[in-house]
Backbone as CSV, one residue per row, in Angstrom:
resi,resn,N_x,N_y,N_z,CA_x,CA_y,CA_z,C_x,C_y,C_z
1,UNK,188.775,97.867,162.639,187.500,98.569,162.840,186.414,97.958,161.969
2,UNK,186.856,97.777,160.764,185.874,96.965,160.254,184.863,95.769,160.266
3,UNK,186.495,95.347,160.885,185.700,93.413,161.288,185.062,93.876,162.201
4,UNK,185.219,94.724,162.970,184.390,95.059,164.696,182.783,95.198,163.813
5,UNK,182.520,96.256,162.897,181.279,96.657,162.685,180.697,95.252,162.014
6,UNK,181.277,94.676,161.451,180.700,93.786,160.689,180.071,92.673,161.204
7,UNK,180.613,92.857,162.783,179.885,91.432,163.191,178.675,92.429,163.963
8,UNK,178.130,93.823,163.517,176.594,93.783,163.850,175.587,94.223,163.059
9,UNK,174.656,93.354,162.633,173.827,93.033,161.509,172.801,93.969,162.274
10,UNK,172.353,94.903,161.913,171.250,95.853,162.300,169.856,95.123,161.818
11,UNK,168.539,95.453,162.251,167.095,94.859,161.674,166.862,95.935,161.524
12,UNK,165.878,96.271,160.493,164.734,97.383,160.281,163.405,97.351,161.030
13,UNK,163.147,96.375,161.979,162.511,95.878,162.407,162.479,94.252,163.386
14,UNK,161.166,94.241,164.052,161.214,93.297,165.139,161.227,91.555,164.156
15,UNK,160.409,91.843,162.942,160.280,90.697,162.612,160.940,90.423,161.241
16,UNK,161.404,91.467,160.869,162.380,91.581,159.718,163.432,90.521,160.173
17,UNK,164.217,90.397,158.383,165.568,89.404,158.905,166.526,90.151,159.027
18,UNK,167.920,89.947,159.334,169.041,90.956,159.512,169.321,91.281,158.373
19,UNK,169.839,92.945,158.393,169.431,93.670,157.006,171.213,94.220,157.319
20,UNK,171.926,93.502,156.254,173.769,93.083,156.507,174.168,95.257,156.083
21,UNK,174.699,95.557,156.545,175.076,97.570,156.466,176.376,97.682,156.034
22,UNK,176.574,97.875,154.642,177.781,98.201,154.309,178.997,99.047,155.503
23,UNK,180.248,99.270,155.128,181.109,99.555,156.137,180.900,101.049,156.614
24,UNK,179.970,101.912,155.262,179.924,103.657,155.313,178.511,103.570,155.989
25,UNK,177.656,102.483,155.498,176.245,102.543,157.070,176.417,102.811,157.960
26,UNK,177.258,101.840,158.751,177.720,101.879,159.855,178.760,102.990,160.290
27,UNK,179.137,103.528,159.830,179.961,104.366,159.865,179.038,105.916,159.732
28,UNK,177.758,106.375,159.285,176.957,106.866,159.360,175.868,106.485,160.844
29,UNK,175.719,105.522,160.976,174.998,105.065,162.077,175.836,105.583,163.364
30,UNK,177.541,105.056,163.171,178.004,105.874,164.355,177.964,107.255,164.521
31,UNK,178.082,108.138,163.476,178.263,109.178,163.781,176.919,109.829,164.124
32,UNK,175.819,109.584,163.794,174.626,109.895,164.506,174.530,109.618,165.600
33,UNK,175.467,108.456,166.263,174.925,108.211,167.536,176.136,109.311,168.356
34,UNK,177.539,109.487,168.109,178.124,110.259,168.178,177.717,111.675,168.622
35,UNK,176.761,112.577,167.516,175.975,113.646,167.561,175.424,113.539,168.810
36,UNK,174.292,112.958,168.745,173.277,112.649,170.086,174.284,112.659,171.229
37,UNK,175.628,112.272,171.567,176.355,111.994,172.733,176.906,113.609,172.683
38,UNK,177.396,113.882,172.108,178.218,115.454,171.972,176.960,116.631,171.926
39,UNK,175.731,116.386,171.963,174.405,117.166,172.395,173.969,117.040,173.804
40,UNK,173.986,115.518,173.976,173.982,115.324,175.845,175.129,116.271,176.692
41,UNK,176.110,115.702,175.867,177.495,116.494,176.674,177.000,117.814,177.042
42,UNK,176.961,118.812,175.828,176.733,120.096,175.580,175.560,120.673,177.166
43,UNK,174.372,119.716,176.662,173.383,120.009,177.652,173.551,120.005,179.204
44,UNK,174.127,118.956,179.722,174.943,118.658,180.874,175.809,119.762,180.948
45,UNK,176.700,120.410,180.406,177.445,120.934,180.447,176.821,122.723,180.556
46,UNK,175.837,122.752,180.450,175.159,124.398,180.195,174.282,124.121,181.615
47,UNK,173.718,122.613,181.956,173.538,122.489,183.341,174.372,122.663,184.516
48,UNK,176.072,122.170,184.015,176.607,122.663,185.216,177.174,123.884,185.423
49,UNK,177.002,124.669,184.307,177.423,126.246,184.257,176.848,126.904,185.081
50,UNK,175.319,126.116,185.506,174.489,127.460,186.309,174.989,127.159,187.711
51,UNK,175.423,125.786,187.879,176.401,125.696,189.462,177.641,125.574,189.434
52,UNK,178.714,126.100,188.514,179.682,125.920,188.580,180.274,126.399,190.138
53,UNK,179.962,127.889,190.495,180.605,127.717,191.978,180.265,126.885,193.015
54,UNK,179.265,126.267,192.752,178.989,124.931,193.641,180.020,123.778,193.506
55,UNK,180.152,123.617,192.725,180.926,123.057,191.958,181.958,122.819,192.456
56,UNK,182.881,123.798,191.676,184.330,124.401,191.913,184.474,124.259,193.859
57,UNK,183.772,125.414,194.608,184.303,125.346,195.715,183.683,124.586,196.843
58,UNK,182.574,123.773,196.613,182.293,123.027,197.900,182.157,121.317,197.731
59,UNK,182.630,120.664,196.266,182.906,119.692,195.575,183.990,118.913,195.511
60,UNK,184.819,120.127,194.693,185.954,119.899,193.917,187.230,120.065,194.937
61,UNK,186.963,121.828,195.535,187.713,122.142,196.724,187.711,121.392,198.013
62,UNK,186.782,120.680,198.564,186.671,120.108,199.711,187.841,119.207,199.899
63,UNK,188.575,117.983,199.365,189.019,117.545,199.268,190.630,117.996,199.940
64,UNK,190.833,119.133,199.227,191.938,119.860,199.413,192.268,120.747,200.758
65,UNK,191.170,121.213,201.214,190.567,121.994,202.473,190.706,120.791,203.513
66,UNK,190.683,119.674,203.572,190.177,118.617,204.283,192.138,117.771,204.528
67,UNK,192.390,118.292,203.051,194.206,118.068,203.451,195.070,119.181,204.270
68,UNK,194.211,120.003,204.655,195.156,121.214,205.046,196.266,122.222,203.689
69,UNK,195.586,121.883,202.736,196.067,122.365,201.558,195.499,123.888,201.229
70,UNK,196.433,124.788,200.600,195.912,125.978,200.196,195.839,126.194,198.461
71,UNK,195.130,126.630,197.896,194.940,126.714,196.035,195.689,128.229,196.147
72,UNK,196.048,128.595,195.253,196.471,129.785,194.476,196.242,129.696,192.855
73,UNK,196.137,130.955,192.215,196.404,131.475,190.919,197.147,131.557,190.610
74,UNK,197.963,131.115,189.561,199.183,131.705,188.920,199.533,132.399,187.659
75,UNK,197.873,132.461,187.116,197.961,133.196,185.710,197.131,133.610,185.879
76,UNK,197.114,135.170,184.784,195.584,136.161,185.107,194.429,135.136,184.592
77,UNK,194.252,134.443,183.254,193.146,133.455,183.268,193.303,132.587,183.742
78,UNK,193.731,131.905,184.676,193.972,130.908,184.991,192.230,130.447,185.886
79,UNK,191.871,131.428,186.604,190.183,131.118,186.849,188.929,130.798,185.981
80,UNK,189.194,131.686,184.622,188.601,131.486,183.540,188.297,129.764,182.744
81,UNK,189.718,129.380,182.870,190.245,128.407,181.816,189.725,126.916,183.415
82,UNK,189.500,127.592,184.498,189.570,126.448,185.431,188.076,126.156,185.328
83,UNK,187.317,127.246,184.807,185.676,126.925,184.952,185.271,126.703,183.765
84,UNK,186.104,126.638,182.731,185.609,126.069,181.053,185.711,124.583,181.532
85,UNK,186.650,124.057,182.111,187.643,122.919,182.475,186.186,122.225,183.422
86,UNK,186.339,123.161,184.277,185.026,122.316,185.073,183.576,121.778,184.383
87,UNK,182.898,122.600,183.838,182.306,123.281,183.600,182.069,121.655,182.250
88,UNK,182.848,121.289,181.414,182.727,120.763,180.344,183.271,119.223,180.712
89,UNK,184.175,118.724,181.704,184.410,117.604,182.109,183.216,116.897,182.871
90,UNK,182.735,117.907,184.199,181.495,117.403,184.770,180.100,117.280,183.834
91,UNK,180.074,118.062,182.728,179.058,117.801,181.898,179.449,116.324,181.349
92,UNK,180.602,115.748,180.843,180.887,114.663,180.278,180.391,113.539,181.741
93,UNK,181.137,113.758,182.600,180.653,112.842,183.620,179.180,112.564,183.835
94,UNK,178.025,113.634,183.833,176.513,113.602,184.246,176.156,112.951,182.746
95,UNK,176.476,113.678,182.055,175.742,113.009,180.366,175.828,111.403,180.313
96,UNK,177.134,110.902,181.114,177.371,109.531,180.967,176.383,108.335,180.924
97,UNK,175.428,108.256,181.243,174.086,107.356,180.800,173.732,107.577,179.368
98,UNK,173.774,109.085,179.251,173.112,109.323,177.719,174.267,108.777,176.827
99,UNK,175.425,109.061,177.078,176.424,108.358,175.952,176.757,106.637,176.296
100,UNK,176.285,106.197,177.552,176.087,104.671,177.225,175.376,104.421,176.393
101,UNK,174.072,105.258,176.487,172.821,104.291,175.903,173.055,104.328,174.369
102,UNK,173.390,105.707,174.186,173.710,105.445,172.527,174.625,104.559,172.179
103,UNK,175.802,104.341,172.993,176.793,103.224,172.402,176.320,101.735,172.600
104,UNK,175.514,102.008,173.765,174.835,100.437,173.854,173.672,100.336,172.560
105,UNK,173.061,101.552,172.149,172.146,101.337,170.895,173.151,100.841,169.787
106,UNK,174.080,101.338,169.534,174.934,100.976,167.958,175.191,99.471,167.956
107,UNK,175.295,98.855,169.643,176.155,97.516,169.763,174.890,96.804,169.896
108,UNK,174.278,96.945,170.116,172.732,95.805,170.499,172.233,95.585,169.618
109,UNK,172.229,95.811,168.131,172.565,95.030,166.576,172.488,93.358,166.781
110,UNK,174.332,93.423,167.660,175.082,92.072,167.479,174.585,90.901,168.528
111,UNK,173.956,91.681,169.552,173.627,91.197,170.414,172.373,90.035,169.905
112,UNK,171.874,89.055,171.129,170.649,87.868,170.755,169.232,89.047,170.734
113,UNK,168.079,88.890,170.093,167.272,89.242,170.341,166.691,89.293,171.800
114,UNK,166.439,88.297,172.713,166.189,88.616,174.137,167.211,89.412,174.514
115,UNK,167.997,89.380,174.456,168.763,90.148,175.226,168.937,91.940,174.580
116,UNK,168.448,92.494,173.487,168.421,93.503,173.210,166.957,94.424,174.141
117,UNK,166.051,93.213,174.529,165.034,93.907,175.439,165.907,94.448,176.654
118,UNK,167.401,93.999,177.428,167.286,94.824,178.518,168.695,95.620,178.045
119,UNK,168.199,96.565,177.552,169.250,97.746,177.000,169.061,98.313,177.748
120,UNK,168.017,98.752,178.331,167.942,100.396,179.794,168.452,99.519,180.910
121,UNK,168.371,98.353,181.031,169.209,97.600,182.316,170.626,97.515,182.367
122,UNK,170.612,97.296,180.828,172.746,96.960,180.672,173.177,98.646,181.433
123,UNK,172.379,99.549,180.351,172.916,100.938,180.120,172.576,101.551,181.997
124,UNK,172.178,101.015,182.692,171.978,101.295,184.254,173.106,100.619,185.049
125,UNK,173.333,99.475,184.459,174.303,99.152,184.868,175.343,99.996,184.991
126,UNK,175.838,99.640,183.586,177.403,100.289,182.999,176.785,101.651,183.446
127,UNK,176.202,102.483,183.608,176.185,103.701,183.963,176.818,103.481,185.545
128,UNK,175.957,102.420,186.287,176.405,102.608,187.496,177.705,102.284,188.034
129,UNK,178.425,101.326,187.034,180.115,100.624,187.377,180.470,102.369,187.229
130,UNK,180.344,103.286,186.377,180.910,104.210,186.057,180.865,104.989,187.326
131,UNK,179.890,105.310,187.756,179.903,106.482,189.041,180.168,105.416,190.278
132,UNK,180.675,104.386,190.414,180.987,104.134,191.652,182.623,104.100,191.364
133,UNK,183.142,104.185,190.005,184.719,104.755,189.735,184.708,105.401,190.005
134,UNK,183.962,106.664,189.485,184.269,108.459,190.269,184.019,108.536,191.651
135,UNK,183.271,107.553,192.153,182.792,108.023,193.882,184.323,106.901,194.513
136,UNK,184.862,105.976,194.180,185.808,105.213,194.807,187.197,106.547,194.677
137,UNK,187.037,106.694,193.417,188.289,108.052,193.182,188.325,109.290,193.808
138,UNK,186.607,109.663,194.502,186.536,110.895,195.217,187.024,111.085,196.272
139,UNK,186.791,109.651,196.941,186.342,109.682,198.172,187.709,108.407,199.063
140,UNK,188.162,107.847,197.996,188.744,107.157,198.746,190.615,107.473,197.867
141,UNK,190.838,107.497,196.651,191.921,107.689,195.745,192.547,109.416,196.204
142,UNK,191.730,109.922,196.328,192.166,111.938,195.972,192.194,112.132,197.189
143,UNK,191.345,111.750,198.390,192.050,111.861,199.954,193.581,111.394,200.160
144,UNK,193.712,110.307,199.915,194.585,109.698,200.289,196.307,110.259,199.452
145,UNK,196.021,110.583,198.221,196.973,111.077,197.843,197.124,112.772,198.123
146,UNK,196.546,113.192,198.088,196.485,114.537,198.797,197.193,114.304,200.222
147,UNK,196.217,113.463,201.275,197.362,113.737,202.574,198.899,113.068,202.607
148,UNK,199.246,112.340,201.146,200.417,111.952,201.047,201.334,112.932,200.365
149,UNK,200.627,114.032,199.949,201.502,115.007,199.025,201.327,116.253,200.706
150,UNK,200.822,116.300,201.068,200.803,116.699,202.349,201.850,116.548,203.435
151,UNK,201.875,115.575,202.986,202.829,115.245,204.759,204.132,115.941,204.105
152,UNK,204.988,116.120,202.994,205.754,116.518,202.423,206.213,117.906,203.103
153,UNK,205.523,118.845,203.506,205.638,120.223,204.051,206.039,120.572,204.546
154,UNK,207.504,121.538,204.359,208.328,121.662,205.757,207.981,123.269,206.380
155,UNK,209.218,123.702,206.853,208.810,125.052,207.949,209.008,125.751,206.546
156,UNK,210.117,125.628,205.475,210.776,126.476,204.893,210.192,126.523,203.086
157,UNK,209.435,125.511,203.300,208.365,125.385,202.124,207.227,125.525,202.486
158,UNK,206.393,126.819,201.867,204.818,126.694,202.051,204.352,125.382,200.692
159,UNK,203.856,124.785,201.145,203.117,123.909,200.516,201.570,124.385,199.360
160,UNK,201.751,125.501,198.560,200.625,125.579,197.810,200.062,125.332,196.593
161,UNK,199.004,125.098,195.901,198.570,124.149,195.029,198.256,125.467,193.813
162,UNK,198.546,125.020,192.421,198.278,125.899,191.617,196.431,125.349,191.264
163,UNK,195.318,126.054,191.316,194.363,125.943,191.731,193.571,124.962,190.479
164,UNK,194.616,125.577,189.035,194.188,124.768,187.732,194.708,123.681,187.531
165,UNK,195.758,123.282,187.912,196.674,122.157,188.585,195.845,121.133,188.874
166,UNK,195.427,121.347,190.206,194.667,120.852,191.279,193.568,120.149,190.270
167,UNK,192.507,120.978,189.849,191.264,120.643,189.440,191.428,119.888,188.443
168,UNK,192.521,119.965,187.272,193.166,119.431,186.044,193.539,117.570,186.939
169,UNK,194.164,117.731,187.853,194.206,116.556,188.246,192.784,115.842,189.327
170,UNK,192.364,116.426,189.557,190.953,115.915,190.027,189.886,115.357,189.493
171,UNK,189.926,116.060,187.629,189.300,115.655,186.733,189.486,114.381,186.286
172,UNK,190.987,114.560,186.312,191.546,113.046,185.231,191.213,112.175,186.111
173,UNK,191.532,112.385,187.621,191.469,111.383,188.343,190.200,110.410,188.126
174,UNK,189.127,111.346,188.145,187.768,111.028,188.552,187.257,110.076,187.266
175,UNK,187.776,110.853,186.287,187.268,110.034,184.650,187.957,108.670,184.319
176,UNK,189.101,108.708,184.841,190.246,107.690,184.445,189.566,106.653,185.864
177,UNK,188.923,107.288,186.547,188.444,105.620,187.737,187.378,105.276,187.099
178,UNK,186.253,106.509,186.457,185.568,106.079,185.958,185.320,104.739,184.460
179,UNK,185.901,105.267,183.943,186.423,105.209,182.663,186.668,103.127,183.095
180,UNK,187.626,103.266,184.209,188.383,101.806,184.230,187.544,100.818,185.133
181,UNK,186.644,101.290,186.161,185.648,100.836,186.465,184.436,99.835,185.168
182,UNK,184.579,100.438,184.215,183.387,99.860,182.892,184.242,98.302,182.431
183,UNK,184.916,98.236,182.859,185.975,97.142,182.588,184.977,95.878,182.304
184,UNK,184.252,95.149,183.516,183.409,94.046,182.800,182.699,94.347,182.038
185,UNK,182.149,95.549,181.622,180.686,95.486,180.950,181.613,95.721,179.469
186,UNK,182.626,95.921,178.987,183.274,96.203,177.963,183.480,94.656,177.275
187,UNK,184.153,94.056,178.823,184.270,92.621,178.808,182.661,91.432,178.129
188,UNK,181.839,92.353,178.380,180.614,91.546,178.263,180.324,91.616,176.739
189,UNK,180.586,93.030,176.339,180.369,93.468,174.978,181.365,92.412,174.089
190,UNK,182.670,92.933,174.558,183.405,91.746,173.640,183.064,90.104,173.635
191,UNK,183.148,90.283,174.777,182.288,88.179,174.471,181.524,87.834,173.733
192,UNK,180.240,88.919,173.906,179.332,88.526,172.944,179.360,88.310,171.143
193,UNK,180.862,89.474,170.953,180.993,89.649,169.974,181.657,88.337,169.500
194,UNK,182.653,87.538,169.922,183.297,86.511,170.172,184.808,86.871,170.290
195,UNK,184.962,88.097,170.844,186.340,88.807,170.575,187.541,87.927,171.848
196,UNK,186.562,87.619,173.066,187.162,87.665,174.243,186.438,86.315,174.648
197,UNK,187.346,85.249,175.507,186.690,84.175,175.766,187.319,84.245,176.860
198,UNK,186.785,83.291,178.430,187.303,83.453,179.721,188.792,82.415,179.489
199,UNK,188.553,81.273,178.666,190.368,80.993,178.359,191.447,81.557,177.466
200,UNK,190.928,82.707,176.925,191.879,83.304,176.232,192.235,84.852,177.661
201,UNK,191.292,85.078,178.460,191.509,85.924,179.582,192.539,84.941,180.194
202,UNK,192.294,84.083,181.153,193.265,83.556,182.024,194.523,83.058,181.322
203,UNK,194.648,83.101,179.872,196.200,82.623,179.650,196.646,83.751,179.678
204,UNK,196.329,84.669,179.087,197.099,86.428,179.638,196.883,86.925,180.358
205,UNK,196.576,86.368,181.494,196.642,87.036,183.199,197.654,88.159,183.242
206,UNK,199.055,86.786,183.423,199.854,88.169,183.657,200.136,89.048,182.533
207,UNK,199.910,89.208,181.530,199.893,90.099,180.520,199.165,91.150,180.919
208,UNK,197.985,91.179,181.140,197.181,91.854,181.821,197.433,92.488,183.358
209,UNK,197.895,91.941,183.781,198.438,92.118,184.954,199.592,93.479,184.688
210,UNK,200.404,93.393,183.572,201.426,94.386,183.202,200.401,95.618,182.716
211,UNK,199.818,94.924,181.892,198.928,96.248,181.782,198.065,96.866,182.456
212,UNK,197.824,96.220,183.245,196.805,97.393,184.167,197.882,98.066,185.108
213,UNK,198.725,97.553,185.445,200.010,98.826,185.929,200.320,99.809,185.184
214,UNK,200.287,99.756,183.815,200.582,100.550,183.038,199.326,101.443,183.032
215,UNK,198.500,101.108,183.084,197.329,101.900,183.045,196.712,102.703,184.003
216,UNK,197.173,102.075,185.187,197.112,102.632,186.661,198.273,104.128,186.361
217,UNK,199.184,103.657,185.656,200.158,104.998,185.729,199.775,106.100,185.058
218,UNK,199.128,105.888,184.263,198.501,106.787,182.832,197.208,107.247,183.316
219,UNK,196.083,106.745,183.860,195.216,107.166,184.283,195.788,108.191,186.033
220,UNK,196.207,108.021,186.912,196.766,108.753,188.095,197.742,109.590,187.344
221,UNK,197.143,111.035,187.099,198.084,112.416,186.850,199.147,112.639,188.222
222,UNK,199.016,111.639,188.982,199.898,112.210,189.971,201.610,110.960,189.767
223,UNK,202.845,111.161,190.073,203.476,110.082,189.960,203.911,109.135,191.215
224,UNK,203.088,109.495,192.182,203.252,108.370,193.767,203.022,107.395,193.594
225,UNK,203.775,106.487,193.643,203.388,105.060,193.548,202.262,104.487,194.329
226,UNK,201.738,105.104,195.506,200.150,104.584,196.332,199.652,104.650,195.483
227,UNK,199.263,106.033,194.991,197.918,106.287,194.240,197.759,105.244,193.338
228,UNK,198.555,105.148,192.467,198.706,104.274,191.377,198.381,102.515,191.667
229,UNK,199.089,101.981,192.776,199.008,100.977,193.456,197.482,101.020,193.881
230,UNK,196.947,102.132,194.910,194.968,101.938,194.516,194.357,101.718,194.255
231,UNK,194.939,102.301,192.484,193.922,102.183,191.790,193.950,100.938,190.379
232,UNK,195.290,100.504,191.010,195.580,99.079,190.202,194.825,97.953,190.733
233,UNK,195.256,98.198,192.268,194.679,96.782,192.807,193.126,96.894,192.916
234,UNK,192.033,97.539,192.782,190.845,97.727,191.996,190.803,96.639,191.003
235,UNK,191.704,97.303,189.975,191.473,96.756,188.715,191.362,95.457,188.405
236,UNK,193.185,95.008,189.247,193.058,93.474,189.335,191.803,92.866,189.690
237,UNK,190.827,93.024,190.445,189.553,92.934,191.105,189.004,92.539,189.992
238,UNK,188.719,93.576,189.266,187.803,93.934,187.970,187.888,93.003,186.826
239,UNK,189.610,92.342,186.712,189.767,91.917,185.543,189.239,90.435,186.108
240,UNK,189.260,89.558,186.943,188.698,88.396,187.619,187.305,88.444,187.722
241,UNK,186.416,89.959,188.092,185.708,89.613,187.879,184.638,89.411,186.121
242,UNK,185.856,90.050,185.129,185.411,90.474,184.016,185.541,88.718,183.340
243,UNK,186.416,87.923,183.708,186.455,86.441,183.564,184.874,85.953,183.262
244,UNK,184.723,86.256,184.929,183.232,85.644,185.455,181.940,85.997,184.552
245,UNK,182.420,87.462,184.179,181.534,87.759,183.305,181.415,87.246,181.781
246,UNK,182.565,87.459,181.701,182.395,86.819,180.054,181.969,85.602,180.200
247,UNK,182.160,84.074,180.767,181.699,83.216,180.964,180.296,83.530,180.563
248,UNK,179.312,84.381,181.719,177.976,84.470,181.771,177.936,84.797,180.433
249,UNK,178.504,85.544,179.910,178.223,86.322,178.532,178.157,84.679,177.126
250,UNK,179.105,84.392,177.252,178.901,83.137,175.785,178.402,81.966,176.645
251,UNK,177.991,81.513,177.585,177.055,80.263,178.235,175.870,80.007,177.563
252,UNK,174.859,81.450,177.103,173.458,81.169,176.206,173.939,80.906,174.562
253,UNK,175.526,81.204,174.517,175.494,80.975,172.897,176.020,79.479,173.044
254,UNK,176.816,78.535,174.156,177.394,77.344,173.720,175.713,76.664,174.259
255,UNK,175.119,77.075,174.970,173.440,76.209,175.460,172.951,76.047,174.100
256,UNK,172.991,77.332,173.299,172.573,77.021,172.027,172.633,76.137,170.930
257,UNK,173.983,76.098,170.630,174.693,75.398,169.836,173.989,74.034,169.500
258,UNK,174.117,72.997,170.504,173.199,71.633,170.433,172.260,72.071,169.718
259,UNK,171.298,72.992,170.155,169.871,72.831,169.466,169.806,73.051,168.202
260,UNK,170.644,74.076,167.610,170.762,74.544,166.463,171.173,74.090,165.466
261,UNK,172.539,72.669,166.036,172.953,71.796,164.669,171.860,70.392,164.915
262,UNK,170.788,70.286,166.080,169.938,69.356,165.601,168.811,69.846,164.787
263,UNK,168.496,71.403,165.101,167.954,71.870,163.786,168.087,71.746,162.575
264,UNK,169.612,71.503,162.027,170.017,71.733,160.616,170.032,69.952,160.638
265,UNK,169.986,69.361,161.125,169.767,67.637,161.121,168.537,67.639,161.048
266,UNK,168.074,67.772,161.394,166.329,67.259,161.476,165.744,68.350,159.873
267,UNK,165.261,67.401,158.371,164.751,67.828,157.947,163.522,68.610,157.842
268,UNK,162.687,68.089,159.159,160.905,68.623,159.697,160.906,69.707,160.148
269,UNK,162.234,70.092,160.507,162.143,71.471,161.793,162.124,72.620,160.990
């Protein structure tokens, strides 16, 4: 954790020089930015309270309605504990720009000066890899395993869903696509840092390759091997294209390089 903070030299300013932040600075700097993210949350989260039955039954439920599936209760709070549940996950999901931007503020330190001008672009980005995880997981991951837990149903089994169950796995689903979707832009962060290079990616392909199975299993609360298979072969996607990215990512620091040791050659400059 340390070496991580250390390679970002904060400015006090545009024309100031880099002003080096002991390990408890930074460690103060995060947790302010921290605050600000767990205040977004909060706020988001008192926003979706006023639609939670929107929410809950023409959102969350559709999915399930659309499998020929029925919800039930199985504990007296069990409705209670399903709309705290809602109620505080979908706030984490909507806040998600506001907690990029702060994490993209702590990291744009390390970053080149031009490139700290497009922070509302990165943070639009990575906001947007994020909600096209939850919309690939809505719409294409939670159908599909639903009518596969579906077809299961015989004369002598009613097929019904415990309703906190259900939503408990709808959540994870949605965060865990989200979540694994950010994959290049994480990739971009580390390059810059010099953590990750596109030939240290392609010699652990298949290393990577093991792990995103593993991760496919851990993120899908369900244990069907489709689902999981889904939302792996995504990933594989992601990690090829996270290659491409890092490339783009250290290309302006090796362009650099030349100029900079004929700088330190040339006494005039």
């Amino acid at each position: 954790m340390a070496r991580i903070l250390a390679k970002l030299p904060f400015r006090k300013g545009k024309d100031s020089g880099p002003l080096e932040m002991s390990f408890l600075d930074h460690l103060e700097e995060l947790r302010w930015n921290i605050v600000k993210i767990v205040v977004g949350i909060i706020v988001a989260s008192i926003a979706c309270a006023v639609f939670a039955d929107y929410i809950v039954q023409d959102i969350l439920m559709q999915p399930l309605r659309a499998a020929g599936l029925k919800a039930q209760v199985l504990t007296p709070y069990g409705i209670v504990l399903l709309y705290m549940q809602t109620v505080i996950i979908c706030g984490f999901i909507i806040s998600m720009p506001n907690t990029l931007f702060w994490l993209w503020r702590f990291v744009a330190p390390g970053l080149l000066p031009r490139e700290r001008k497009y922070v509302a672009r990165i943070v639009a980005l990575t906001s947007l890899c994020f909600f096209v995880g939850v919309a690939f997981a809505y719409f294409i991951l939670l159908p599909t395993a639903l009518q596969f837990f579906a077809a299961f149903g015989t004369e002598n089994i009613d097929l019904n869903v415990s309703i906190d169950h259900y939503i408990g796995f709808v959540l994870t689903l949605l965060v865990g696509a989200g979540l694994v979707f950010e994959l290049p832009m994480i990739t971009y962060v580390l390059s810059k840092m010099g953590i990750l290079t596109p030939p240290f990616m392609r010699r652990y392909r298949r290393h990577a390759i093991v792990v995103i199975l593993i991760i496919a299993a851990i993120v899908t609360p369900s244990p069907d091997i489709i689902t999981q298979v889904m939302l792996a072969v995504p990933m594989l996607a992601l990690y090829e294209i996270s290659i491409m990215v890092s490339a783009m990512a250290i290309k302006p620091k090796i362009e650099s390089q030349p100029t900079a040791d004929l700088t330190k050659r040339d006494p005039d400059s």
